[in-house]
C-alpha positions in Angstrom: 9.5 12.1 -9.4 5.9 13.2 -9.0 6.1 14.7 -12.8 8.0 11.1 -14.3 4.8 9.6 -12.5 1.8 11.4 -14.6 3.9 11.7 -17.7 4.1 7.9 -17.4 1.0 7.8 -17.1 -0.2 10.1 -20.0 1.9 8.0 -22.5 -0.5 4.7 -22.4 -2.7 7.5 -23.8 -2.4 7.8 -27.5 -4.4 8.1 -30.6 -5.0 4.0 -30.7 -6.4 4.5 -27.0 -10.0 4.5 -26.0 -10.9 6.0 -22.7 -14.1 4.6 -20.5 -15.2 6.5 -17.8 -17.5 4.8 -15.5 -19.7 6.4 -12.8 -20.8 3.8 -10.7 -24.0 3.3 -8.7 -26.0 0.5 -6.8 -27.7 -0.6 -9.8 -26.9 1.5 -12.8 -23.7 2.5 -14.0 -23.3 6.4 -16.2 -20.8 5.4 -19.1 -18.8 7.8 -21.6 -16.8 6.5 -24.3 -14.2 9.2 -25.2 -10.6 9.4 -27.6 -7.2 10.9 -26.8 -8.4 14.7 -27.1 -11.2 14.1 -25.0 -14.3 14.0 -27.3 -17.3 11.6 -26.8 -17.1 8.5 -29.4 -20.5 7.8 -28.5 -23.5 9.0 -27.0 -23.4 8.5 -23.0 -25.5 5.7 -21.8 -26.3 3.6 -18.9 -26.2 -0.3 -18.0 -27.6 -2.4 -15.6 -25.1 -3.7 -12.7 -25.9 -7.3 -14.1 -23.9 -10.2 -15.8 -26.4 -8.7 -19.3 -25.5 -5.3 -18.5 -22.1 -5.8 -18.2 -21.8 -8.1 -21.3 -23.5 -4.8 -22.8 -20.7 -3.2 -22.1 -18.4 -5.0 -23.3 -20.0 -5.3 -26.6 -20.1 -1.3 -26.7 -16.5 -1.1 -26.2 -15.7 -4.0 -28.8 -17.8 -2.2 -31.7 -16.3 1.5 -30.7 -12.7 0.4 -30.8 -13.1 -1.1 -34.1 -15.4 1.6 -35.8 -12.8 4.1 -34.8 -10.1 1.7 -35.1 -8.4 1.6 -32.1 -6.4 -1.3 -30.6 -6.0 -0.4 -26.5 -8.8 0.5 -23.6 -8.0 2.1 -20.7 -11.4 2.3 -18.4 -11.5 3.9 -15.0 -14.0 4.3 -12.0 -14.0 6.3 -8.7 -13.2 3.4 -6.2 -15.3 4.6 -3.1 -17.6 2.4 -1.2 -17.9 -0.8 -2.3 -20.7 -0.7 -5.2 -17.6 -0.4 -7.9 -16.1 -3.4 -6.5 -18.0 -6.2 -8.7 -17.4 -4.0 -12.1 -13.7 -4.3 -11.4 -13.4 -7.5 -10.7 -15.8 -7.9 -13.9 -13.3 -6.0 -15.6 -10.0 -7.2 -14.6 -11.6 -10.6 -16.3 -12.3 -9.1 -19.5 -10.4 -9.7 -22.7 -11.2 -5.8 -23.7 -9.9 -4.4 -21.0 -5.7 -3.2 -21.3 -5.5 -0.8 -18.6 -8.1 -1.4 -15.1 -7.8 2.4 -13.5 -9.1 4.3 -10.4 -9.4 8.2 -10.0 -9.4 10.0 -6.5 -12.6 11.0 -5.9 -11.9 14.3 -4.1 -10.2 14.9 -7.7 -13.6 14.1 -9.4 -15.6 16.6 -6.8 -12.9 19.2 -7.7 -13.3 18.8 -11.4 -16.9 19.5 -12.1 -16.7 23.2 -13.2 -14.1 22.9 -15.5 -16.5 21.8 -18.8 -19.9 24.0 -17.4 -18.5 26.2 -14.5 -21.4 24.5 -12.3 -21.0 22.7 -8.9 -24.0 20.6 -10.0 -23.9 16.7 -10.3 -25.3 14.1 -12.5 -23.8 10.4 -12.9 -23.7 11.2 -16.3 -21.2 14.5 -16.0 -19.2 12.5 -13.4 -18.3 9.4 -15.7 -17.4 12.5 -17.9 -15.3 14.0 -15.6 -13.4 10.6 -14.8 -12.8 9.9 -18.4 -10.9 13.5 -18.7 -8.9 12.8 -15.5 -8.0 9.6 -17.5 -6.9 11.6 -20.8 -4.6 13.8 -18.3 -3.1 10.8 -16.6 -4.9 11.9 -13.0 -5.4 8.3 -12.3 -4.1 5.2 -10.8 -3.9 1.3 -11.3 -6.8 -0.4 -9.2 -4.8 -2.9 -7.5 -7.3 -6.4 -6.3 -5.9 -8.6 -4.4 -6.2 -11.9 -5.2 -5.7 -15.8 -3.4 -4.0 -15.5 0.2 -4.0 -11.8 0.0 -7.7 -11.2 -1.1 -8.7 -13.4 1.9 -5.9 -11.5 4.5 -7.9 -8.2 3.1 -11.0 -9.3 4.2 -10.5 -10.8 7.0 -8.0 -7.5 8.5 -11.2 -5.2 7.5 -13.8 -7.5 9.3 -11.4 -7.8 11.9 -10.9 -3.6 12.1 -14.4 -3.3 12.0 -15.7 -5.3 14.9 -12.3 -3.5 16.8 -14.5 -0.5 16.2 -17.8 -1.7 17.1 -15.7 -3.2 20.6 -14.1 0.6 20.9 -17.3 2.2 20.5 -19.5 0.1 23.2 -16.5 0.8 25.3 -17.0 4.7 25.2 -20.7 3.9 25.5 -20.3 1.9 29.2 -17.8 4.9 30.3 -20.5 7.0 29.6 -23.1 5.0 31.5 -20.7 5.0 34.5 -19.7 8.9 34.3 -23.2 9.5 34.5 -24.2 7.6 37.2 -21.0 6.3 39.1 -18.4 9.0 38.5 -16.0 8.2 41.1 -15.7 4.3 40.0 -13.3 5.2 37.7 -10.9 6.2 40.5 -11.1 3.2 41.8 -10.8 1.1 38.6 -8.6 2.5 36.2 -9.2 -0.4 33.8 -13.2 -0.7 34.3 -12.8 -3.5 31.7 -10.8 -5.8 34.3 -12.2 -9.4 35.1 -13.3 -8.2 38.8 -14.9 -4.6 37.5 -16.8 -6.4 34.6 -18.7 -9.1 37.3 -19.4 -5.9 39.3 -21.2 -3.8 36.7 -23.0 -7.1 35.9 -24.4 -7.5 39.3 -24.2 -3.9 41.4 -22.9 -1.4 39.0 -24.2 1.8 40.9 -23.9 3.6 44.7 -27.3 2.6 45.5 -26.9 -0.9 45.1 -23.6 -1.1 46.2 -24.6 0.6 49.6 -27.4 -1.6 49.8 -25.9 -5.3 49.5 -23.2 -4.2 51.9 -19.3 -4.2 51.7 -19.5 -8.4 52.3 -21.3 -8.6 49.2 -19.5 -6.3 47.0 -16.2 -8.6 48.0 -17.8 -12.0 47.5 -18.3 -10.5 44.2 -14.9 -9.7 43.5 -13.2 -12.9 45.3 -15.4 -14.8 42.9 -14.2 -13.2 39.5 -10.7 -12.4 40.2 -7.1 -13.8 41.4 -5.4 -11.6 44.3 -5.5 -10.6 48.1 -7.2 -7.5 48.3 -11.0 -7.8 47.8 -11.9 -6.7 50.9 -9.9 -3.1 50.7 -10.8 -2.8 47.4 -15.1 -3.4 48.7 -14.2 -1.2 51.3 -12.9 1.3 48.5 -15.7 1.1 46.6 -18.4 0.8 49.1 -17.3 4.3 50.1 -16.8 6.0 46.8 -20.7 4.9 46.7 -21.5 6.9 50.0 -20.2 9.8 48.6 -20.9 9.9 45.1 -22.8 12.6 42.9 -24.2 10.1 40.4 -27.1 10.5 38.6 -30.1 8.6 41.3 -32.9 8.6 38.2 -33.5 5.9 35.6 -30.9 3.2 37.2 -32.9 -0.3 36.4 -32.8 1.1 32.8 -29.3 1.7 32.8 -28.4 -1.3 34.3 -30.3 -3.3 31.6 -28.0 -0.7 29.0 -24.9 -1.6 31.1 -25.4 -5.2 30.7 -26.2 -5.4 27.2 -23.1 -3.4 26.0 -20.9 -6.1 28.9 -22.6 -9.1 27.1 -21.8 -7.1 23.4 -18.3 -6.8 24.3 -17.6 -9.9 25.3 -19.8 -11.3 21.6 -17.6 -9.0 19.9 -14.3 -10.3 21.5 -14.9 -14.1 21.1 -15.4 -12.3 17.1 -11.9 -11.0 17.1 -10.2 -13.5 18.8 -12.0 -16.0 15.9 -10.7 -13.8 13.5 -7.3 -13.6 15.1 -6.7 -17.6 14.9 -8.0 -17.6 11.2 -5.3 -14.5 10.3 -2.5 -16.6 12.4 -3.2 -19.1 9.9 -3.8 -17.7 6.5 -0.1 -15.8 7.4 1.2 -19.0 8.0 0.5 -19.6 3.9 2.1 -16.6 3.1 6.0 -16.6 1.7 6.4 -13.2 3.3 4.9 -13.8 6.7 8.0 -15.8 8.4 10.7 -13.2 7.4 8.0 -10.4 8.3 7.6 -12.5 11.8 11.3 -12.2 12.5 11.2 -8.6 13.2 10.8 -8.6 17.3 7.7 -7.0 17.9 6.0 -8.0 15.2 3.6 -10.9 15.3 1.3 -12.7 13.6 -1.7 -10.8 13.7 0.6 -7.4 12.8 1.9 -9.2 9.8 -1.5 -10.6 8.9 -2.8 -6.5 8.5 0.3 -5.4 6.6 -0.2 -8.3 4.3 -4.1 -7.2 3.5 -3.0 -3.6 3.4 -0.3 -3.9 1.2 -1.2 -7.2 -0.6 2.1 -9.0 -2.3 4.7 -6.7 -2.0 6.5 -8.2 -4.6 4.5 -5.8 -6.9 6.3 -3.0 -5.7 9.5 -1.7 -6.6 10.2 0.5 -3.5 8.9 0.9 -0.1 8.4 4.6 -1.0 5.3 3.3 -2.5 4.1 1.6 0.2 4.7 5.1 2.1 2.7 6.3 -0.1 0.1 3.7 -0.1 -0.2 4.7 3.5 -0.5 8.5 3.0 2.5 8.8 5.0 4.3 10.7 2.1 5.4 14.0 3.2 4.3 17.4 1.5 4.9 21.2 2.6 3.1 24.8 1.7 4.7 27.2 0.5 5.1 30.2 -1.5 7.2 33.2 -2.4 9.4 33.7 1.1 6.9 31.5 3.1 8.5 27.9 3.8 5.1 25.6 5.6 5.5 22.9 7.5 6.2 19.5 6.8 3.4 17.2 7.3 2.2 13.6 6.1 -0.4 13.4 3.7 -2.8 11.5 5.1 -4.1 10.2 1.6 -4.0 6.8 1.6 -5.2 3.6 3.6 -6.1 4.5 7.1 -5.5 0.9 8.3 -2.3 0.6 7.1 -1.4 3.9 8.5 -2.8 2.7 11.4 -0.6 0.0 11.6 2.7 1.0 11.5 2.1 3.9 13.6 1.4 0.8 16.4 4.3 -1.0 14.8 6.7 1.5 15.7 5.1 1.6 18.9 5.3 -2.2 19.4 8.7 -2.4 18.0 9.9 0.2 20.7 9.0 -1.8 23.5 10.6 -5.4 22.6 13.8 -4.2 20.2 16.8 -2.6 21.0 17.9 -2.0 17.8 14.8 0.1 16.8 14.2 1.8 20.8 18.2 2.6 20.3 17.4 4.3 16.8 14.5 6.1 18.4 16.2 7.7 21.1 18.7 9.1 18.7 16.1 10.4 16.8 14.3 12.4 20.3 17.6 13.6 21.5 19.7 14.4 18.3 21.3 17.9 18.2 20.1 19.1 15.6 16.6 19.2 14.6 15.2 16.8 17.7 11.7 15.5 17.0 8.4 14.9 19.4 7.0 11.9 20.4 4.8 11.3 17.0 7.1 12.9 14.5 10.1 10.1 16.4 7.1 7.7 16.5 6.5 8.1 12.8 10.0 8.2 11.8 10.5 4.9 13.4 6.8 3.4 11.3 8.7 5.0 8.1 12.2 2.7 8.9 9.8 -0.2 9.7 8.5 -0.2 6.4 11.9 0.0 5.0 12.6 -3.3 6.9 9.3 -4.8 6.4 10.0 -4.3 2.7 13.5 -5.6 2.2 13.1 -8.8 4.5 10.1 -9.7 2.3 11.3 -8.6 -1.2 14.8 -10.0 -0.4 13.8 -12.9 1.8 15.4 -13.0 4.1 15.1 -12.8 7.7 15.9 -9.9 10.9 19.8 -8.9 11.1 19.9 -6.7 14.2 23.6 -4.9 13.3 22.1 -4.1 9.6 19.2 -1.4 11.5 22.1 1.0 11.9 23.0 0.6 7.7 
């Protein structure tokens, strides 16, 4: 399959073909012009990342085709970062362009010694080195998502992003607390809660706490929080602050650190849930999103991720290829009497990998079907799997679903999960 792949691939090559490998940068971009075999048509150069420099280019490309006479372009770039970005969509536009490609870049970094048998890099021996990748059909087609998909694409990554920034102030205000209030997380095993947040606002640390007094500490808690036992849980507290081995130095700084990393989570979750109310409605535009939305377990903001990831999944022909747009392909090592062990591949879009690894978890908790399927799958004779390889199985049939009920159109059957 893999070999049908590149030798499809090697066969837009021909003699009419001119390559154009790119090596992009910030504000100039390496360029070298090459034919089928491989040889330079012209003298590397540079251009401007501007609307001139660009036009440049295209003017190049124009006179080279016809001085050699040559009737189809395929150009390619390493698509890392997001410099290369405005030259595709620059590209995809132009009326010289027949093929828009992209070439892995860890294939790029692995290339360099073959012409020189040097490690050393220059923009101009990388565009070099892409255009050769090209000729051997080492490349891909540099898929841009356009209309209700370019926007889903966006808005996902902004979304993942400020998930991050949340995660990581998070970690940063159990780290305040381990160093100065250890014990507290025995008493709050979700320091995040409504009633823990208002406390670290106010008396976050044993010496405070023993200070205001057990009456204190539950006004506090009676004030932010719904339930019946504020006064065991002061009493809890109060004496987890008696005892504790926290840090005593630098507290009125770390309160000021605590607060501001409180006040940045919340910021960032009034972000998210924005984001969130803008994703339930772009997937409302979608065609795919309502037969996505009938899977149970899957909602709007789930479908909304898959749809920026993926982009129209019409485009594909089977959902191996969203597998493998997830790097969730399998490979193995081996050699001679040596059989390695399956594993995924991991090269692909870590989002979307992210995603239906919590699909399947998702999809566990609220569908029979799937939860019925996953079982089997943990406690089969032969071959049983662990938790992630059955968690990862069940992603893998998820995108099967996801795949047919949007390329078909049609919406959840629960007796067809068995088929």
């Amino acid at each position: 399959m893999k070999q049908k792949s590149i030798n499809k691939k090697i066969s837009r090559i021909t003699q009419d073909t001119l390559i154009v490998g790119i090596d992009v940068a910030k504000r100039t971009h390496w360029i070298r012009m090459m034919d089928f075999r491989g040889i330079d048509l012209i003298k590397p150069f540079k251009i401007n990342n501007t609307m001139d420099g660009i036009k440049m280019l295209e003017e190049k490309i124009k006179s080279v085709k016809e001085e050699n006479k040559l009737n189809k372009v395929v150009l390619g770039m390493e698509p890392s970062g997001h410099y290369w970005k405005v030259l595709a969509w620059q590209m995809k536009i132009s009326k010289e362009i027949d093929y828009l490609v992209g070439v892995n870049p860890y294939h790029v970094k692995k290339s360099k010694e073959f012409d020189d048998n040097s490690p050393g890099k220059s923009d101009r021996k990388d565009a070099g080195v892409i255009a050769r990748l090209i000729r051997d059909g080492r490349y891909f087609d540099i898929y841009l998502p356009e209309d209700i998909y370019g926007e889903l694409r966006v808005i996902t990554t902004t979304r993942e992003q400020l998930v991050n920034k949340r995660k990581n102030a998070k970690n940063m205000v159990i780290s305040v607390m381990d160093e100065y209030f250890p014990e507290y997380e025995k008493i709050y095993k979700n320091i995040f809660s409504e009633g823990s947040i208002k406390l670290l606002k106010t008396h976050p640390f044993p010496k405070e706490i023993i200070e205001v007094g057990i009456e204190k500490i539950e006004k506090v808690l009676k004030e932010s929080t719904n339930g019946k036992d504020w006064r065991n849980r002061a009493q809890k507290i109060y004496e987890a602050a008696k005892k504790s081995i926290g840090v005593r130095e630098g507290q009125k700084s770390a309160k000021i650190k605590l607060r501001m990393l409180l006040e940045e989570i919340e910021f960032l979750t009034s972000q998210i849930e924005e984001l969130e109310k803008e994703m339930e409605k772009l997937v409302e535009e979608t065609e795919e999103g309502e037969y996505i939305k009938s899977v149970p377990g899957i909602g709007a903001i789930m479908t909304a991720i898959i749809l920026g990831e993926v982009g129209d999944i019409s485009r594909f022909k089977s959902w191996k290829e969203i597998r493998k747009l997830a790097g969730l392909n399998l490979y193995e090592i081996s050699s001679g009497e040596h059989k390695g062990k399956t594993r995924i591949t991991k090269r692909g879009r870590p989002l979307l990998r992210k995603i239906i690894y919590l699909m399947a978890q998702t999809t566990l908790k609220h569908n029979h079907e799937i939860r019925k399927k996953y079982e089997q799958l943990r406690r089969r004779e032969k071959n049983p799997l662990k938790v992630v390889q059955a968690l990862i199985a069940i992603g893998l049939k998820m995108i099967r679903i996801v795949f047919k009920l949007a390329k078909s159109k049609i919406k959840y059957e629960p007796e067809k999960v068995y088929v």
